[in-house]
N, C-alpha and C positions, 0 to 999 in steps of 0.2 A: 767764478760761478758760486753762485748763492747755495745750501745744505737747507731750505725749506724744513725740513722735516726737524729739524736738530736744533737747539739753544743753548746756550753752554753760558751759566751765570752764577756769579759768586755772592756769595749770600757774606758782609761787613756790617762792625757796628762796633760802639763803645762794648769793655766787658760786660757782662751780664743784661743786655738789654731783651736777651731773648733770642738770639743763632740761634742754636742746636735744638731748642724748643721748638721754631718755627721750621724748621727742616722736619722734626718727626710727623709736623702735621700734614707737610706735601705730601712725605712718602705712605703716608698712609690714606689721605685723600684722594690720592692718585692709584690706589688700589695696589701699591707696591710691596704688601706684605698679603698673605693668606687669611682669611676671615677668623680660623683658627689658633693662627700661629701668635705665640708668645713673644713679645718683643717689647724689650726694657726702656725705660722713660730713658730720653734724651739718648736712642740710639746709635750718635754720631760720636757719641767719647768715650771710645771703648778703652782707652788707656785706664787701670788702677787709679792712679792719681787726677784722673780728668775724673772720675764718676764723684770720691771721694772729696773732690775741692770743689765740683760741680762748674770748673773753669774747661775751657779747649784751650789744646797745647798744640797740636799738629792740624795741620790743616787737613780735611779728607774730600773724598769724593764720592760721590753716589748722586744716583739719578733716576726718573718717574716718567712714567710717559700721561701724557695730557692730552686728547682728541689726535691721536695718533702722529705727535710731536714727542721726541725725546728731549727731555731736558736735565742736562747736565749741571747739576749742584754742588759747589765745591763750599763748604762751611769751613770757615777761619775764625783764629784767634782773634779775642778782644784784647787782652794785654798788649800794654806797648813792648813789655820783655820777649814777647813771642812774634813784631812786627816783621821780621825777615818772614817769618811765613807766607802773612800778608801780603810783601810786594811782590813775590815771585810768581805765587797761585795767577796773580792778577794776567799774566801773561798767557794763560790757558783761554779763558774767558773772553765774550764779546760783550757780555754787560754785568753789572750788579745791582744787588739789590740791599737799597742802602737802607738799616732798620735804627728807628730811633723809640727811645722809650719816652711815654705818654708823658711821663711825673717828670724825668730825669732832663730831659731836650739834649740839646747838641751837647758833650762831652768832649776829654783831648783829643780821646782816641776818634772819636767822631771825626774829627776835623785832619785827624794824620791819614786816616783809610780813605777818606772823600778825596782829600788832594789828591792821593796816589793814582784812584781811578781817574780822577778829571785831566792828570796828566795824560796818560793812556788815552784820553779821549773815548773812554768806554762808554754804554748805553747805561744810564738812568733810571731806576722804579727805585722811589722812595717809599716807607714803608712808616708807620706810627703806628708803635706794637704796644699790647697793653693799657690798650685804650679803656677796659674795664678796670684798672684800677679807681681808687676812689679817691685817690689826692692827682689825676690824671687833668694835665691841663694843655688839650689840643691849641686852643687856638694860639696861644705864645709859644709852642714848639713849633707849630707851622713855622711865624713869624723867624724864628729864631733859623730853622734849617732855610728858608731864602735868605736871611741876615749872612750863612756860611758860607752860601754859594757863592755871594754877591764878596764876602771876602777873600775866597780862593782863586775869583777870577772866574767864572764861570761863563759860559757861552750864553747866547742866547736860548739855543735851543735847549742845555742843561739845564737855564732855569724853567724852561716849561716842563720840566720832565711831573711825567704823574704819580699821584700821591694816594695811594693807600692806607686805610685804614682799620688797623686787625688786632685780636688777641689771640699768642701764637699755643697759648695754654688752652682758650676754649675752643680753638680751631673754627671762626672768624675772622672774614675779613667782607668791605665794602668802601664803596667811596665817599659813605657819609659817617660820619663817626656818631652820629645818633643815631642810626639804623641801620648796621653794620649787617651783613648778610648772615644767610646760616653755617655756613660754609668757606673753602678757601677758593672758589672760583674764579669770585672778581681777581684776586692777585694772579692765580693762573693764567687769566683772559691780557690782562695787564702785558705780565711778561710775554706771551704771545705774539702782543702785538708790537710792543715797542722796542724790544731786546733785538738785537741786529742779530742775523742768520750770519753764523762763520761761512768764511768766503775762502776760495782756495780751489787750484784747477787740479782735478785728479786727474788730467791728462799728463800734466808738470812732472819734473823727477819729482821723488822722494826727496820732503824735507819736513823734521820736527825739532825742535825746542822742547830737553828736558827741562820741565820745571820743579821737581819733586822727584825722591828717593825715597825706596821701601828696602828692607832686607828681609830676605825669607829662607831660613835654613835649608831649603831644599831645591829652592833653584837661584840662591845668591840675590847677587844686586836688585834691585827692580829698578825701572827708569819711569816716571808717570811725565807725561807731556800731548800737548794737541798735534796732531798732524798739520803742518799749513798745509805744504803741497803732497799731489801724489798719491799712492798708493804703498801699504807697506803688509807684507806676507811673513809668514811664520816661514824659517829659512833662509830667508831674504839678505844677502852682503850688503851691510854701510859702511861709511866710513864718518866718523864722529870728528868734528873739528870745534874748534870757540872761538866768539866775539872779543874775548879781550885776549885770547892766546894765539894770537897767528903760528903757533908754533907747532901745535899739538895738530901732531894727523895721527888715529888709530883706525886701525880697520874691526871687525868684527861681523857678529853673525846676529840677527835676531830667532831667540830658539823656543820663544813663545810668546804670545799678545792675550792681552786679557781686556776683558771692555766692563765696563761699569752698570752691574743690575742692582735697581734697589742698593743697598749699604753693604753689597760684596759684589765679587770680581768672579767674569765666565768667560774659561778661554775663548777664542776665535783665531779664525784664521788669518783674516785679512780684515784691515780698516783703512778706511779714506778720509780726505783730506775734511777736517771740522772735527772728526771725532775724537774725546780725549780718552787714550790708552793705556795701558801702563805694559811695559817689556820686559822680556829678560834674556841674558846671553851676553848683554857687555860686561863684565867685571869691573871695570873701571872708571866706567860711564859718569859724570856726576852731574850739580844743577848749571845752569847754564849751558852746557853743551846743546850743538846742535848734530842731528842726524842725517844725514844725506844718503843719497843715488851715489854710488862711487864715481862714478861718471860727468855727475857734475856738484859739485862740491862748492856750498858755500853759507856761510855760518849767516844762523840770525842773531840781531842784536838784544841782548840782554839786561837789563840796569842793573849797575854795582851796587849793591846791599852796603846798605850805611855800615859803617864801621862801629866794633863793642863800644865801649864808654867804661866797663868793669871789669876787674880781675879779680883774680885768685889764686893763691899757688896752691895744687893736691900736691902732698906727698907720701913716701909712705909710711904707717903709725909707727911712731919707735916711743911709745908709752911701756912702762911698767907691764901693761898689761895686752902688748901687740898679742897678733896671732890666735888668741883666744878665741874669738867668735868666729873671726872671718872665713869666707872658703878661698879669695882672693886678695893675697896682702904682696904683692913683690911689686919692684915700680915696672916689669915688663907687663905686667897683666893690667895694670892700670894705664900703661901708656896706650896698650892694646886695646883697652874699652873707650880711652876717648879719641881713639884716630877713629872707632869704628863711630862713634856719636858724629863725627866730621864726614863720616859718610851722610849724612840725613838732616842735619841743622846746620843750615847756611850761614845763621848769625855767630857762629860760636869759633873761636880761634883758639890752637893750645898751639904752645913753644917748649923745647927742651927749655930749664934753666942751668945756671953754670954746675949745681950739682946732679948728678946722677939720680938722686930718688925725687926727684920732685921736678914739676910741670907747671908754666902757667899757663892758665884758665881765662880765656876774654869771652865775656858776653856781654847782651843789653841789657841787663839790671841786675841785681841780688834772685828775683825772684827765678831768671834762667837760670843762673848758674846753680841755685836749692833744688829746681826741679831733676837740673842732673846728678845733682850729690844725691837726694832720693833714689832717684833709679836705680844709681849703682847698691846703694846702701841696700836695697831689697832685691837685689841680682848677689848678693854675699861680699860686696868690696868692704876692706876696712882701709882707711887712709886718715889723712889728719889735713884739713884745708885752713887757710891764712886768715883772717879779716878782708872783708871786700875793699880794695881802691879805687879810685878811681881812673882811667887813662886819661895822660893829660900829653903834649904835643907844645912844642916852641913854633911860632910866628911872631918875626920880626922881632927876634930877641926878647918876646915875652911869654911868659909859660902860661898857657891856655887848658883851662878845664870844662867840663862838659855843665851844663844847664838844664833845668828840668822847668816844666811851667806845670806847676801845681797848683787843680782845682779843688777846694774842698767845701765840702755844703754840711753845715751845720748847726743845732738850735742859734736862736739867737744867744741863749744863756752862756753857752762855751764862747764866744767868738773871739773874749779879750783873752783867754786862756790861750788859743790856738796863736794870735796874732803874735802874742809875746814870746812864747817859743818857737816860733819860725822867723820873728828878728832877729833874737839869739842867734840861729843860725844862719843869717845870712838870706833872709828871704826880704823880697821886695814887694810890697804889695803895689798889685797891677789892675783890682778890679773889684767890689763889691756892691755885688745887688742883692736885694730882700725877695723870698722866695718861700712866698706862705709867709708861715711861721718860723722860719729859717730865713739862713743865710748863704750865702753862694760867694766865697773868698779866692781870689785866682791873684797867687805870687808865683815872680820868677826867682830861682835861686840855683845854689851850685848844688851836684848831684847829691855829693859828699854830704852836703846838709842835711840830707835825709837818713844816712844811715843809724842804726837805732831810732830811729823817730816816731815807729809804728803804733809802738806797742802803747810809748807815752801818749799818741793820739788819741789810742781807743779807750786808755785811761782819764786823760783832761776832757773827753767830750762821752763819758759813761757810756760809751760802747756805740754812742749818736749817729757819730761823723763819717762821714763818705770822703773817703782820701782818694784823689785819683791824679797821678801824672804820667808826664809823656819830655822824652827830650827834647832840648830846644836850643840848639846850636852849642856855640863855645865863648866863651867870654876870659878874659885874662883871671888869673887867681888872685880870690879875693882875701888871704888871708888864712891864718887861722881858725879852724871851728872847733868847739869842744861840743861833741855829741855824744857823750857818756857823763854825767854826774855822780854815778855809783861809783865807791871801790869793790873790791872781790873778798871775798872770805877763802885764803887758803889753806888745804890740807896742811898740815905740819909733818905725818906719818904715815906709812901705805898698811892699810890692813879693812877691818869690818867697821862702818860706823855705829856706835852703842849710841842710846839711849842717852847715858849719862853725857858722855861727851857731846853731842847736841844740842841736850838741853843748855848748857855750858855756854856753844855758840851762840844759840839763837836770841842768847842777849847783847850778841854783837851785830847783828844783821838780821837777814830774811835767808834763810836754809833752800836749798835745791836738791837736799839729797834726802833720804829715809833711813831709818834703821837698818841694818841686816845689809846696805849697800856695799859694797868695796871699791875705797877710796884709796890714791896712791901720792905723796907726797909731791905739792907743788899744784894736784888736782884745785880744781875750784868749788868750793862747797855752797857757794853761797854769797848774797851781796849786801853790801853797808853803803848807807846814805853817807857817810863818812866822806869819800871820794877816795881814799887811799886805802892800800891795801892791809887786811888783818890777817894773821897766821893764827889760824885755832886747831887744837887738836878734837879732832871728833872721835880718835879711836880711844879718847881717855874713860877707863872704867874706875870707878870705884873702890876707894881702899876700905876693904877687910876691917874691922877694928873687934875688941872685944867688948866692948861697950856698947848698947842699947839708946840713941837719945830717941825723945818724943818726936815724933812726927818724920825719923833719919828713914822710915822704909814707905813714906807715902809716893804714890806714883806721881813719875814724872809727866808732865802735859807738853808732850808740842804742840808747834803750833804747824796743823796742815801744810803741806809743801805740797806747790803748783810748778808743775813742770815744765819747761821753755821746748816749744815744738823746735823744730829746723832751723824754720826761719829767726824765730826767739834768740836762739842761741847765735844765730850771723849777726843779729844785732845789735849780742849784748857784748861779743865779744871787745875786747880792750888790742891797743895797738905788738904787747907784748904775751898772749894770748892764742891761740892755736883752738880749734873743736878736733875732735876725738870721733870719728864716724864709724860706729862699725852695726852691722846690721840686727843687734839687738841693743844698743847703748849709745846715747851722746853725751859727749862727756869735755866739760869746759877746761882745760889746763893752762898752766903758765908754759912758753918755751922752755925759759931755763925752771926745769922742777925743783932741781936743789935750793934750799932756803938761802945757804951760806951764799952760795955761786953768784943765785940771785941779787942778794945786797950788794954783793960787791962789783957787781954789774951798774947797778943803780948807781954807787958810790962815782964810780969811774965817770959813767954818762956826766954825774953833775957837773965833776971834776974839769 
């Protein structure tokens, strides 16, 4: 039986081509906020670090009614770091709405979110957003999004899917990109018509597929999933089983339902089969599960989320200067906050290691695993995390590492800058087209190639370049990479750094610290083009003399120090090297801090 009334459709695209943009302008077209009422740009990333980075990290849910149709809106992630989001949401939904940018055209991410749905065999509205920009070039992004379809394999009727064309900032859209409407209508009318009505017999028992977790301090777990079949009441005995665990049978209660208004949640009592809900009352509920009629019991099937590619080991800080800031420093509170992270991020794996104070950390890039070190960092944790690795895996007796396919668009004037450092590294070039006045460069290489790579990109291509990648299987190891060319400048002594002692330094390297900081022996002050490492004392002052020379009291000049954000610092770190997280400081150290300990560490390795 067909839910007429209902649509339930996920709004996918490369990062920043416009999601959460275009989401504010339904719910507000669609009369889903009060003519009065105050409500902040890009409503859907209510997370700190989502407003702040201006990226989505969680997928959410919220919904608009349209000519007396409700339509169920689930906005997702564009990063490939945040893809487990992606494939699960998919499972809610009967169709999506697949958004491309005007300038930008088909991207990786483009092409990982299409496939996913096309597997699915989900319903189709393509979208070219940003059509007012003024380097906006429709007619080769058309050309380009049938070029994707016709490479993923698409159906026929996929390729006919229809095409829209909107800007999600001026709240426009139409089906001629010269005379786009006043409005978001057309797109409305669109998904109406072509987006499949969730099917599902509410005469059937009870059955849902969680696809998403909430935690809410006051009524614990949350479970967010569609209903297939059935009916399901506030009170209501299930019993919760899984597709890939024949094993697991729990029973439990539902002891509240909540349904989707506009960009927040209103209890209800009962909901049927199409509509997505979110519950509470299991405790231990998680993604994948399905919910049943105790009665008759029998799991839907779910797709196994690609596996991390990256680690990290937290443990916890035993610097000079532990304990100090943190409100959370013991490794039970920290193992505590990442089993609870494992509650709500499908992609992310942690394992005890052989020692007691430290854990490792598996995600899908540098950027997942930073966004949880933030978290914690501003929730009061202090810990000290490793350099990123990468996970690697033996087939047929040969060690296997993971692949990235790296697009990057750039002036023409950078391109030999770019190419020659991603040889270095182990990149393949796979593809170059002219693009305006730019370039569009797409190599394959090993993950590992990338780390630190960032910062030099934004540096070789003056701030230009659009780096964007996405994983792409496993290939045997190809060797050695060296992706650090700097050495470290280290503390020699723990105390304040002066002035004097600085100035000192900073004719060995580039300085990361200020005056007035407190540095502790073995800390990292700073880095030298050199490659190897320099011990400088910054806590050195000035000897006393009784003699006067000319010019002995003229001030000293540093030189500005720029500070390495989060990610800065994951990427500059070196193999024997540790960051220092605590929620007011990051702070770069050696493992071994002691100088002596250190050389003879070194001595030994060579040895």
């Amino acid at each position: 039986m067909e839910r007429k009334d209902l649509r339930n459709i996920a709004i996918i695209a490369h990062v920043d081509h416009g999601k959460t943009t275009l989401v504010d302008q339904l719910l507000r077209q669609s009369g889903s906020f009060r003519e009065n009422q105050q409500v902040a740009e890009r409503v859907m990333d209510s997370g700190d670090i989502e407003r702040e980075r201006g990226i989505t990290i969680l997928a959410k849910n919220c919904s608009c009614e349209y000519e007396g149709v409700k339509i169920n809106i689930v906005d997702t992630p564009g990063h490939a770091d945040f893809g487990g989001e992606v494939e699960r949401v998919l499972k809610m939904v009967n169709g999506v709405l697949l958004l491309v940018d005007a300038a930008e055209g088909c991207m990786p991410q483009t092409r990982f979110v299409l496939q996913k749905a096309l597997q699915q065999n989900l319903s189709l509205v393509i979208a070219v957003n940003k059509i007012d920009r003024p380097d906006a070039r429709v007619k080769e992004v058309i050309d380009e999004i049938l070029l994707l379809l016709m490479d993923l394999g698409a159906t026929d009727e996929q390729l006919d899917s229809p095409m829209v064309f909107c800007s999600g900032r001026a709240g426009i859209a139409g089906y001629d990109w010269e005379n786009p409407g006043k409005d978001m209508k057309p797109l409305f009318d669109t998904i109406l018509k072509y987006v499949k009505c969730p099917e599902g017999d509410p005469e059937a028992p009870f059955q849902m597929l969680c696809s998403s977790v909430d935690y809410n301090e006051f009524v614990g777990r949350i479970g967010i999933g569609r209903i297939q079949n059935g009916k399901v009441k506030v009170g209501q005995d299930v019993q919760v089983c899984d597709w890939h665990n024949p094993d697991l049978m729990m029973k439990g209660r539902i002891t509240k339902l909540f349904d989707f208004k506009a960009n927040g949640r209103s209890p209800v009592e009962e909901a049927a089969a199409g509509d997505i809900v979110a519950f509470a009352g299991l405790t231990d509920v998680t993604i994948g599960n399905t919910l049943c009629d105790p009665t008759s019991v029998e799991a839907l099937p779910f797709l196994k989320i690609n596996d991390p590619t990256v680690e990290m080991t937290f443990s916890v800080n035993d610097s000079p200067f532990a304990g100090r800031e943190g409100k959370y420093v013991t490794s039970r509170q920290i193992r505590d906050r990442l089993q609870r992270e494992l509650l709500k991020d499908v992609a992310l794996r942690v394992e005890d290691s052989p020692t007691t104070d430290s854990f490792r950390v598996m995600g899908r890039g540098e950027m997942h695993l930073s966004i949880l070190i933030e978290n914690m960092r501003r929730e009061g944790y202090e810990l000290q995390v490793s350099p990123p690795r990468v996970l690697t895996h033996v087939e047929d007796g040969k060690t296997m590492e993971p692949m990235e396919r790296v697009v990057i668009d750039v002036p023409v004037d950078y391109q030999g800058a770019v190419m020659t450092a991603l040889g270095a590294r182990k990149g393949l070039l796979m593809a170059m087209e002219p693009v305006g006045t730019r370039v569009r460069l797409e190599f394959r290489m090993p993950s590992r190639g990338l780390f630190g790579y960032r910062n030099q990109f934004l540096t070789d291509t003056h701030g230009e370049g659009i780096l964007n990648t996405i994983f792409d299987g496993y290939e045997e190891w190809c060797g050695e990479i060296i992706c650090r060319s700097t050495g470290s400048l280290v503390s020699f002594e723990t105390g304040d750094a002066v002035t004097y002692g600085l100035f000192n330094a900073q004719g060995r390297g580039t300085l990361i610290v200020n005056p007035g900081e407190k540095v502790y022996e073995g800390m990292v002050v700073g880095y030298t083009p050199t490659g190897d490492d320099i011990t400088v004392n910054v806590c050195k002052t000035k000897h006393l003399t009784n003699t006067r020379a000319s010019g002995s009291d003229d001030a000293l000049r540093l030189v500005p120090v720029s500070k390495f954000s989060l990610e800065g610092c994951l990427e500059f770190l070196a193999p024997d090297e540790l960051l220092e997280v605590t929620p007011k400081n990051l702070r770069i150290r050696k493992r071994i801090l002691s100088h002596d300990l250190r050389m003879k560490a070194a001595h030994k390795a060579k040895g």
